[in-house]
Structures are given as C-alpha cells and as structure tokens.
C-alpha positions as CSV (number, residue, x, y, z in Angstrom):
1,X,23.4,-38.2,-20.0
2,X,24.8,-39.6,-23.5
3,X,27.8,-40.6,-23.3
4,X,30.8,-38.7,-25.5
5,X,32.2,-40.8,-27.6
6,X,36.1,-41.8,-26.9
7,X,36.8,-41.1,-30.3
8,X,35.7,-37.2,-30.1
9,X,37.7,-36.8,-26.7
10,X,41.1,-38.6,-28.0
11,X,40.6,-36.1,-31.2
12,X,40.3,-33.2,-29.1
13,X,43.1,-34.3,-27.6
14,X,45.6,-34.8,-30.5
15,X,44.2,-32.0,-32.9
16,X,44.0,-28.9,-29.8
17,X,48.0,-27.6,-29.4
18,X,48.4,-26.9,-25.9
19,X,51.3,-24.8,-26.3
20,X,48.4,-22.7,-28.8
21,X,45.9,-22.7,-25.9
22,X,48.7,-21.6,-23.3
23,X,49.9,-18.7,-25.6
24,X,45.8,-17.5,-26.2
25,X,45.5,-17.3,-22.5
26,X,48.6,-15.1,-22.5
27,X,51.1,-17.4,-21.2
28,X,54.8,-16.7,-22.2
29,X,56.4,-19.4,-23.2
30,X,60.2,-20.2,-23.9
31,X,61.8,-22.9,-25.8
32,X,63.8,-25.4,-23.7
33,X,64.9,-28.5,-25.3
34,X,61.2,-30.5,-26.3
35,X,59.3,-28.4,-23.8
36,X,58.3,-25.0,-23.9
37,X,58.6,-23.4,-20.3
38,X,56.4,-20.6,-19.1
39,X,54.5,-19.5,-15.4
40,X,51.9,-21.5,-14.1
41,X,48.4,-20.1,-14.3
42,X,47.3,-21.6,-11.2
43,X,49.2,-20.5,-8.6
44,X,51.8,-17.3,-8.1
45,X,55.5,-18.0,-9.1
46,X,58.1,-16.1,-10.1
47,X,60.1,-18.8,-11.6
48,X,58.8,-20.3,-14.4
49,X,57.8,-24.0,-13.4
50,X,55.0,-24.8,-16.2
51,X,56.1,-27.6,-19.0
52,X,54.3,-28.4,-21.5
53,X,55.4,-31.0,-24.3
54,X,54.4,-30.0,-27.6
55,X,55.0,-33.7,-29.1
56,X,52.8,-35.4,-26.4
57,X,51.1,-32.0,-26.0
58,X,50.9,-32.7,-21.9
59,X,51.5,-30.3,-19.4
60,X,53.1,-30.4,-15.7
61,X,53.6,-27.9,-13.1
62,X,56.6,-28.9,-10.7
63,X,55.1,-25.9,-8.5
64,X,51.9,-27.0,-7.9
65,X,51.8,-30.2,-9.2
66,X,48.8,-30.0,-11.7
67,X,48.6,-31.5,-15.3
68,X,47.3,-33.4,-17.6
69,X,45.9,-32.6,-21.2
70,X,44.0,-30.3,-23.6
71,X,40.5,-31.1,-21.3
72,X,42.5,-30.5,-17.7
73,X,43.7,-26.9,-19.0
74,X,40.5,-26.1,-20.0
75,X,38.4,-27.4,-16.7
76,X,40.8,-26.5,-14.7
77,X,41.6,-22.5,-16.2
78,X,38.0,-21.7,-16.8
79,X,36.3,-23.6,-14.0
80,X,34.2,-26.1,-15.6
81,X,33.2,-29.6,-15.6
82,X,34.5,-32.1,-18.0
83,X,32.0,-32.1,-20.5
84,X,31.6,-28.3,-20.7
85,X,35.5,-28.5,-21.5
86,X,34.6,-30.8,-24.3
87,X,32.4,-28.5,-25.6
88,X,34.5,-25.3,-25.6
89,X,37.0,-27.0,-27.0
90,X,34.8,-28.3,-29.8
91,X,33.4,-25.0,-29.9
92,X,37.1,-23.9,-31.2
93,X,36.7,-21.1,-28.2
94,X,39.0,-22.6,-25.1
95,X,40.8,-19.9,-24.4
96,X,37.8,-17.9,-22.9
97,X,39.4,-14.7,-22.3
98,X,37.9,-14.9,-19.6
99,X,39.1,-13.8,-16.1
100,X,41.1,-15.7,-13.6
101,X,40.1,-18.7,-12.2
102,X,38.3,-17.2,-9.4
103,X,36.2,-15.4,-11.9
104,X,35.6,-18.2,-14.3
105,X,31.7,-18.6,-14.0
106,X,31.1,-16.3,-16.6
107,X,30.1,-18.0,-20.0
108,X,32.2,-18.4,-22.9
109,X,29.9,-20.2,-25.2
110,X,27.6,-18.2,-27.4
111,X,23.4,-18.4,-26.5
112,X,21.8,-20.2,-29.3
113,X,18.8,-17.9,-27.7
114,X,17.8,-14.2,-27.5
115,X,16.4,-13.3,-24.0
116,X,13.6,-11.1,-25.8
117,X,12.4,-13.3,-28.5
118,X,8.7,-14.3,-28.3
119,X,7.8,-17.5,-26.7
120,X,7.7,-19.1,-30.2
121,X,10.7,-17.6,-31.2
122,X,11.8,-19.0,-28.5
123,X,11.4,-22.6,-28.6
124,X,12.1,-22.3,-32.5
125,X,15.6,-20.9,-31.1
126,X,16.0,-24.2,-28.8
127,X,15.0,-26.3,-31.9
128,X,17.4,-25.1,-33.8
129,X,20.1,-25.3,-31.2
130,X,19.1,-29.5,-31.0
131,X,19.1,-29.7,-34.9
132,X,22.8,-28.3,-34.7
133,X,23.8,-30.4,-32.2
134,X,22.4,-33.4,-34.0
135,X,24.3,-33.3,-36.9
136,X,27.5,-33.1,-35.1
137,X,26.5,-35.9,-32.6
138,X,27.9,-39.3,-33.8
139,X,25.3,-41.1,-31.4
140,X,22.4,-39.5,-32.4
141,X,23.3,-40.4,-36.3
142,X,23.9,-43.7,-35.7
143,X,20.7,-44.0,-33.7
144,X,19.1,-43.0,-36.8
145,X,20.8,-44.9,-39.3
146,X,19.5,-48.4,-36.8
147,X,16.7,-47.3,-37.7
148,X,16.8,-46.6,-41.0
149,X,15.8,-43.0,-40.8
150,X,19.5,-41.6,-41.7
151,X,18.3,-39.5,-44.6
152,X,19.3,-35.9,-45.3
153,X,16.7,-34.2,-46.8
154,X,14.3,-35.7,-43.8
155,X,16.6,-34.5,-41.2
156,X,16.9,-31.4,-42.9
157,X,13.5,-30.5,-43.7
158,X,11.9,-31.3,-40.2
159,X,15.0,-30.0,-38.3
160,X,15.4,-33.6,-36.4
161,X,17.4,-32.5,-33.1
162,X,19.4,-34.0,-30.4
163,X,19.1,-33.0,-26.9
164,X,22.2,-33.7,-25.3
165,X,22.3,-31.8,-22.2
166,X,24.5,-29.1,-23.4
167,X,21.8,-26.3,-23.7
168,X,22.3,-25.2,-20.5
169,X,26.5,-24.5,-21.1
170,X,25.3,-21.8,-23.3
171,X,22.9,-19.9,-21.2
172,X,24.1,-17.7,-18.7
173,X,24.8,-18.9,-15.2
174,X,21.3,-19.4,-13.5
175,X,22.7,-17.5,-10.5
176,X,22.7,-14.3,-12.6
177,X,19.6,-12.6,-13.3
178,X,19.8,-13.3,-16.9
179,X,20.3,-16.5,-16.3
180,X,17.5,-17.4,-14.1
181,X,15.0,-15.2,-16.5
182,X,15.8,-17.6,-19.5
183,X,15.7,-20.5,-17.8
184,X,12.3,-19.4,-15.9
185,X,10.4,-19.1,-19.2
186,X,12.1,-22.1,-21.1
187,X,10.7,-24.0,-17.9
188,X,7.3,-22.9,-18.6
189,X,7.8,-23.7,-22.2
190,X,8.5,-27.1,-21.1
191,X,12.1,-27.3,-22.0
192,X,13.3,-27.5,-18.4
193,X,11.8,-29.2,-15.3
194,X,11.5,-28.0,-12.2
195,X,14.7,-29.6,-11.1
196,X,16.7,-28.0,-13.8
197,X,16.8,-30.7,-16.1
198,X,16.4,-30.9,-20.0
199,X,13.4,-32.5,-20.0
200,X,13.9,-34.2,-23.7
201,X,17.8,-34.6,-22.9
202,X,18.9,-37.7,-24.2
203,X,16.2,-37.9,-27.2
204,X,15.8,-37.7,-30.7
205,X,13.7,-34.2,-30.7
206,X,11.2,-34.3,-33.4
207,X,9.1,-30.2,-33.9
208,X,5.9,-30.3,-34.1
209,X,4.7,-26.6,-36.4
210,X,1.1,-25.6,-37.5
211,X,0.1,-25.3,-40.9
212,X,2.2,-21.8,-41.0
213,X,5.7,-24.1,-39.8
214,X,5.2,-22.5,-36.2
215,X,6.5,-24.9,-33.4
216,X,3.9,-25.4,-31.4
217,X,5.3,-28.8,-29.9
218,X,7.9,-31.3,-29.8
219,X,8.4,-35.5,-29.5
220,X,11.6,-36.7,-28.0
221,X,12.4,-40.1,-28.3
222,X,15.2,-41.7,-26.5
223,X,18.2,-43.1,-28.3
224,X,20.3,-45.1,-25.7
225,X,19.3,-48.7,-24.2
226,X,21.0,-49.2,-21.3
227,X,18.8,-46.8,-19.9
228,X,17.2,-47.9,-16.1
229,X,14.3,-49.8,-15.5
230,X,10.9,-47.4,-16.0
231,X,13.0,-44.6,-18.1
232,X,9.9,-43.6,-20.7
233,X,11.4,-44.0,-23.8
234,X,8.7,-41.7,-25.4
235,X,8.6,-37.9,-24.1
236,X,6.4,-34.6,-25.4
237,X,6.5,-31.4,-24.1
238,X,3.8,-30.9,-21.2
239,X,0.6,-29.4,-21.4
240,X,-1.9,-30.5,-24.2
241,X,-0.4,-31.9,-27.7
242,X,-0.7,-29.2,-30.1
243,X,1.1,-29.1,-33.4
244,X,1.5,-31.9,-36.4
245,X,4.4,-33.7,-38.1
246,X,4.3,-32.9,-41.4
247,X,0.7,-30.8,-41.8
248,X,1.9,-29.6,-45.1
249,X,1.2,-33.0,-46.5
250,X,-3.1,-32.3,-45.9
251,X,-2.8,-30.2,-48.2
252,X,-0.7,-32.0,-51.1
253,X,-2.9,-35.4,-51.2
254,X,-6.4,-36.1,-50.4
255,X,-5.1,-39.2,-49.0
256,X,-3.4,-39.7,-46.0
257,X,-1.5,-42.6,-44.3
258,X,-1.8,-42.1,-40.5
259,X,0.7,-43.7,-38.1
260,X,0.9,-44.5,-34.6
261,X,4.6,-43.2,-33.9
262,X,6.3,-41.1,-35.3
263,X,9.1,-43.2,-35.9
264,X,6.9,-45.3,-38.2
265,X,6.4,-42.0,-40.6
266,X,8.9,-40.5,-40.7
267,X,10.0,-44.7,-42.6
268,X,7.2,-44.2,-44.7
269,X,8.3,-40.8,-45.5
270,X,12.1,-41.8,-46.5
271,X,10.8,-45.0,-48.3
272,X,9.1,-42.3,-51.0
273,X,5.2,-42.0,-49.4
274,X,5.4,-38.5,-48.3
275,X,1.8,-38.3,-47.8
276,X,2.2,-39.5,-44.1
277,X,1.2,-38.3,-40.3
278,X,1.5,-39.7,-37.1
279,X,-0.9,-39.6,-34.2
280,X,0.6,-39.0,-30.2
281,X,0.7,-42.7,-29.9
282,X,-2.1,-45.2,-30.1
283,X,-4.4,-43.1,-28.5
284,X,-3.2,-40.4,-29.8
285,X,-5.6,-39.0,-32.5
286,X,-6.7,-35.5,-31.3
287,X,-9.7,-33.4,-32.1
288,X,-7.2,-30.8,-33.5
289,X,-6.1,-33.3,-35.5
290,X,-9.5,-35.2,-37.0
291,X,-10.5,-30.9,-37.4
292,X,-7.6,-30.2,-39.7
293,X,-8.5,-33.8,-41.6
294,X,-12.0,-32.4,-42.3
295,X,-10.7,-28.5,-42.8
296,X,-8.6,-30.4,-45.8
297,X,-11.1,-32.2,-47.2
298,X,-9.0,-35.2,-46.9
299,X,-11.1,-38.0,-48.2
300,X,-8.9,-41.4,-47.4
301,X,-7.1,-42.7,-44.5
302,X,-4.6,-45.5,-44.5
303,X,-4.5,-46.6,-40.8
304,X,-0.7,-47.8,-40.5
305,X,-0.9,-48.5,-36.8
306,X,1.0,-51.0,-35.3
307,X,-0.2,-54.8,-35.7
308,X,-0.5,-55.8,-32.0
309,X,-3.9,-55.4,-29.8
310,X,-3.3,-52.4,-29.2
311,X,-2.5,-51.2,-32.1
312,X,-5.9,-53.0,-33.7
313,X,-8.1,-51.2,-30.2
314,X,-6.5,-47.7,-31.9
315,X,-6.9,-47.8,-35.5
316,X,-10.6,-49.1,-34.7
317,X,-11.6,-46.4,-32.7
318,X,-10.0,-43.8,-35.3
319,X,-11.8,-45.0,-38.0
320,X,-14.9,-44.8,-36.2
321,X,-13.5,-41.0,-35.9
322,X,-12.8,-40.6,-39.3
323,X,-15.4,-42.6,-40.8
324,X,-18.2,-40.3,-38.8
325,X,-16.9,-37.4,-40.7
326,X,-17.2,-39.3,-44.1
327,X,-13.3,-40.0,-44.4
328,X,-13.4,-43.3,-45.7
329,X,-10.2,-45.8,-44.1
330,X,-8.8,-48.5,-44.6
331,X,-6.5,-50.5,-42.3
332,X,-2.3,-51.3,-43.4
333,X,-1.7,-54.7,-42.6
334,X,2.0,-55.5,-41.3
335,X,3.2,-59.1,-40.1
336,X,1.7,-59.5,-37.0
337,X,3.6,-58.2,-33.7
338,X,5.6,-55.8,-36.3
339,X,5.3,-51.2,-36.7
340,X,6.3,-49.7,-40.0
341,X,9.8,-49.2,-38.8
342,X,10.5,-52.7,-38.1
343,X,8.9,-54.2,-41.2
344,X,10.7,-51.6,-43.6
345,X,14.1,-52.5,-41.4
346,X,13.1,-56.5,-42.5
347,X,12.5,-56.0,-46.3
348,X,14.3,-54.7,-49.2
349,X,13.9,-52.1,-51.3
350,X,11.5,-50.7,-48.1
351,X,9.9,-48.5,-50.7
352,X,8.5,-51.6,-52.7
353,X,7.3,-53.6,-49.8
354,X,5.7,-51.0,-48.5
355,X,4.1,-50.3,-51.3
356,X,3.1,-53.8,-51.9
357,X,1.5,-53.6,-48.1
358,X,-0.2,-49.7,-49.0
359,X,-2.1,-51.3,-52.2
360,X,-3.8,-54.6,-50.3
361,X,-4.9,-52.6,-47.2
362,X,-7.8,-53.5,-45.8
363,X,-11.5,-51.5,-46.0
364,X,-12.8,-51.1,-42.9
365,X,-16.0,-49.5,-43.7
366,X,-19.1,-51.7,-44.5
367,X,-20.8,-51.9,-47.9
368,X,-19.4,-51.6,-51.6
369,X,-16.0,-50.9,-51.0
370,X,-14.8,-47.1,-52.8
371,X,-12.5,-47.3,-55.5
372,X,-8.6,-46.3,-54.5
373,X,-5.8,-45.6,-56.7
374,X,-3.0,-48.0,-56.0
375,X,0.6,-46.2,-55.7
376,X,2.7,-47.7,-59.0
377,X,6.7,-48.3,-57.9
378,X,7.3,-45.9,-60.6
379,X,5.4,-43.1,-59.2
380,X,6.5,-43.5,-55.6
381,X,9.1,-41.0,-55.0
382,X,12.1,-42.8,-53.7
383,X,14.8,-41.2,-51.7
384,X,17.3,-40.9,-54.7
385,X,15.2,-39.0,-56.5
386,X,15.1,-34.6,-55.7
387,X,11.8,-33.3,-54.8
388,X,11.6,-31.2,-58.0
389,X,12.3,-33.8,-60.3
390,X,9.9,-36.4,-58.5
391,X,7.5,-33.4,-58.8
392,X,7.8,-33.4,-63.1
393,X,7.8,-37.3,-63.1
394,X,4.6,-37.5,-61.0
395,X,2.9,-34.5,-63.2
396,X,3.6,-36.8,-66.2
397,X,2.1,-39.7,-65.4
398,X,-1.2,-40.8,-64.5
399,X,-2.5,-39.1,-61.2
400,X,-2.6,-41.3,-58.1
401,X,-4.2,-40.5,-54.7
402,X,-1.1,-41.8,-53.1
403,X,1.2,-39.8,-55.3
404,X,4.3,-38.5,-53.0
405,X,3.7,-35.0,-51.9
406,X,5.9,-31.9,-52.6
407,X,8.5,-31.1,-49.7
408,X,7.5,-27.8,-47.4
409,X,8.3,-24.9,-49.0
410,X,10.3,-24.0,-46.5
411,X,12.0,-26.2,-43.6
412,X,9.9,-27.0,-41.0
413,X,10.8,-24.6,-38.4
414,X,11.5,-26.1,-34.6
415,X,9.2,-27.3,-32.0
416,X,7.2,-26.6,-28.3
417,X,4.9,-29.3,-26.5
418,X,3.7,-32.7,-27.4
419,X,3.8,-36.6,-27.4
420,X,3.9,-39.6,-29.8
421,X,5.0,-43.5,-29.6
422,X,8.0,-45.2,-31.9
C-alpha cells in the first residue's frame, strides 16, 4: 500500500482545528486558560475532563486517558483505521455525524459509484474515482514527472488514475448488503480479487475505451520500487485484453507508430507524435487490434518496440502481421538495450530526437522501399503548443503522414480489463 506522504499527515495536522472538529461533533466546550474544557466522548463523565489545546491543537482526557491529535479523534470517534482517518479528514468531512462509537461502521465518505449503473458505467465510475485520486496524490505525480510523462493535457485527456487503496473507504461496509452487492460485481469486473483486494492498487491506471471512448479495459503499472521480490510491475484487468490507448488516433493519420508499452507512447505522445499506440506488451498485438488497423485503412506502421531480443522477436513477428494485410512497417531504431521512455528521458528536446529517430527508421519489407513523409520539427506538435492551434499550423503547411493528430473530441472516458509492458 503507497505510503502517505509525512508532509500530507503533518498538514492535516496543523491546518484541521481540533477544538472545530470537537464542536461539529457536538462537544461543549469552555474557555479555561489555553485549553478549552469539555466532556469526553469516549467514556461517561459528568465532570468535564477533556483538554484540548488550541495552540498545539492536542487533546487529553484525564478520565480515560486517551489523546493525541487531529488523526487519533478521528480513528478513534468514528472507528477507523489510520489511513481512512487521513482520508476523511482530507475529505474535509471528519465530523461524520455519525453515531456513537459503537455505531461507527457506517460510511461517511461519499461513493464515487452508483449501485445501478451498467457494468460500463460502472467501471467508467471507478476510473474516474482513480483519475481524482491521482491528481491529488503527490506520489503518483512524481512517479510521472521521473518519467517524463507529467503533462496536463495527457493526464487529462486519457484520465491517467491512481489506485491507492482507498476505493473501498467509500463503498459501503461489505458486511451490509449494499456493500457486498457492489463489491460482488466490481469483482467480476476485475477491480477486486477474490481476497478483497484492489487488484491495480498501487499502479498508475491507464483506460483502455473503444473507438466510441467506452472503457472496455485498463493497464496498471506500478509506481513504487521497494516493492518485494516477484511483485509484477505490469497489471491488466483479467479476462481477454479488449480496448485501445488512444484508437482515436486510427482515424486522424494513416500512419501509426506502434509501441510495446504503454509507457513508451504515451512519451511519444507528450514529445508532439500523437499518432501513437501501444500493444499489451511484446507479444501483445491482438487480432482486435491488427482488425481495427485494416477497418482504418491504416497504411504505415512504425514499429517503436523496445531495442533488446525481445523486443526485435516482437516487432518481427508484427510486421509479418501487418505486412500480410499490406500495411507496410518499418522498424524505430533506439540505442541498443534502450524503450522510448528511456531514450526520450536521455536526450533533449525529446521531441527533436525522436523525431530524428522516426525519419531513419528502418524498412522491413523486401523490395523498392515506399516513399514516407518525414515529420519536419516544425510540424510536430510539441507540448507547448494547444491542440487547436497545432491543428491551423499543421493545415498550413505541407501535409505529412506523421502530422500530430487532433486530441479526442471528448476525454477519454475510464477503463475495464487489459494488459501492457512499460
């Protein structure tokens, strides 16, 4: 489970007013000296014996002998562990009004999903829930700033999400009937495991939509590494990989640069190259996939698999796919033993480089080799630039088959089930 940061806890801890929190919960308190005096929550009294100081905003019960701060009220009034304490209190909600102690099981977090939505709706919901989560998660942004993937408009228009292990504070308790219904079907949906675990907890979440921006599947890559031994560091929703990052790009460009991981496009996407996939890993091309390709009439396809044996076995065999449907390829070349990510992470402006490595990729067909129009640095649609007025630039100039393509329409909407490498 991700760890939270020390920073967000000793903020909660300054910023919350206990004397606030004891007042909400109905607490009457009286002035005396520094401290303000009231009856203890936690046990019966009828002589006041609570203290809290508002300067070092502490509290101490000389009945009962409890205290602490901001996070003990909180676990300790409504009954829950420390992080779901952190996460009221974020949630700007501590007080609960909720009932006593005794009764404190019942949830004071709102559901970022509706018990009737459609199975779609459904994991769009939990998509949207990570997204959120994300962009308040200081980990999870720094995890994408390493790797050079920190960029607004990408975050925003594929909903990147975090799964932290907090989807389950806002359900309701599993021993309730509600509780159990949700988390039965999110289980079948792949969300949960069996044991009641987020299965993508700890990962970058990446949707995966159809061509309408329908989740049909989600990548989850994990962001911490200090992780044991054997942890896969690569995670898609079970069952078969359905979906596609990006599909609205088959239809912008004839030409397509395919990547092993995710990771690696979603680079080539920030560096200005919007005309970019990603397979499920290195074996990872699916029929679905190579269909859409065809359905498209996509006519090139820049291989930009990773340069290790692997990564040479894969893009091999996908030409062979693509080549069989008359899809001409041709093979990116990084420095050997390097992915996209890690070049672009190596080389600055990214944007350039890459480019430089887009216009000498390699043919890999056999015979006169067809003709390809080069991306010019002044067409490639850099990440300073707004969608809209890369769009006027690029209808200006000469057309190129690796022009950028136009942004979705509309945000990419959340994911379900899937798997790719990064």
């Amino acid at each position: 489970m991700p760890r939270i940061p020390d920073a967000e806890i000793e903020r909660l801890k300054t910023e919350v007013s206990l004397v606030r929190l004891a007042e909400s919960a109905g607490i009457a308190l009286v002035r005396q000296g520094k401290d303000h005096v009231g009856l203890c929550p936690f046990h019966e009294e009828d002589t006041p014996s609570l203290r809290i100081d508002a300067q070092k905003n502490v509290w101490h019960c000389f009945g009962c002998g409890l205290g602490g701060g901001v996070i003990d009220w909180v676990m300790k009034k409504n009954g829950v562990s420390f992080r779901h304490a952190v996460e009221l209190l974020k949630d700007g909600r501590p007080d609960v009004r909720c009932a006593p102690v005794k009764n404190s099981r019942v949830r004071v977090l709102e559901a970022p999903v509706v018990a009737d939505a459609k199975d779609a709706e459904l994991l769009g919901q939990v998509m949207d829930y990570y997204h959120d989560t994300l962009k308040s998660s200081p980990e999870a942004l720094a995890y994408l700033a390493a790797r050079g993937i920190d960029d607004q408009d990408l975050i925003e228009t594929f909903r990147l999400g975090y799964a932290n292990r907090t989807l389950g504070l806002r359900l309701p308790e599993k021993t309730r009937k509600a509780g159990a219904e949700i988390r039965g079907r999110l289980e079948k949906l792949g969300i949960y495991r069996k044991s009641g675990h987020e299965h993508l907890s700890g990962s970058l979440v990446v949707p995966l939509t159809d061509e309408r921006g329908a989740v049909l599947g989600a990548y989850g890559r994990k962001i911490r590494d200090d992780l044991r031994k054997g942890t896969p560091l690569h995670l898609y929703l079970p069952g078969p990989h359905r979906g596609m990052w990006n599909v609205q790009a088959l239809t912008a460009s004839k030409e397509i640069i395919l990547c092993e991981a995710l990771i690696d496009a979603m680079t080539f996407w920030c560096a200005g190259y919007r005309n970019v996939t990603a397979a499920y890993g290195v074996e990872g091309f699916t029929p679905e996939m190579l269909s859409l390709f065809k359905a498209r009439g996509i006519a090139r396809v820049l291989i930009a698999f990773d340069r290790d044996d692997a990564g040479e076995r894969g893009a091999q065999k996908v030409a062979a796919q693509l080549m069989e449907a008359g899809i001409d390829c041709w093979r990116i070349l990084f420095p050997h033993g390097m992915d996209a990510n890690a070049y672009a992470l190596k080389v600055t402006p990214a944007s350039k480089s890459l480019g430089a490595l887009i216009r000498k990729a390699e043919w890999l067909g056999s015979g006169t080799v067809p003709a390809r129009a080069a991306p010019e640095p002044e067409t490639a649609i850099v990440p300073a630039e707004t969608p809209e007025a890369a769009k006027e630039k690029m209808a200006a100039e000469e057309p190129s088959s690796l022009a950028a393509s136009p942004l979705p329409a509309s945000p990419v909407p959340a994911a379900p089930q899937c798997d790719l490498a990064a």
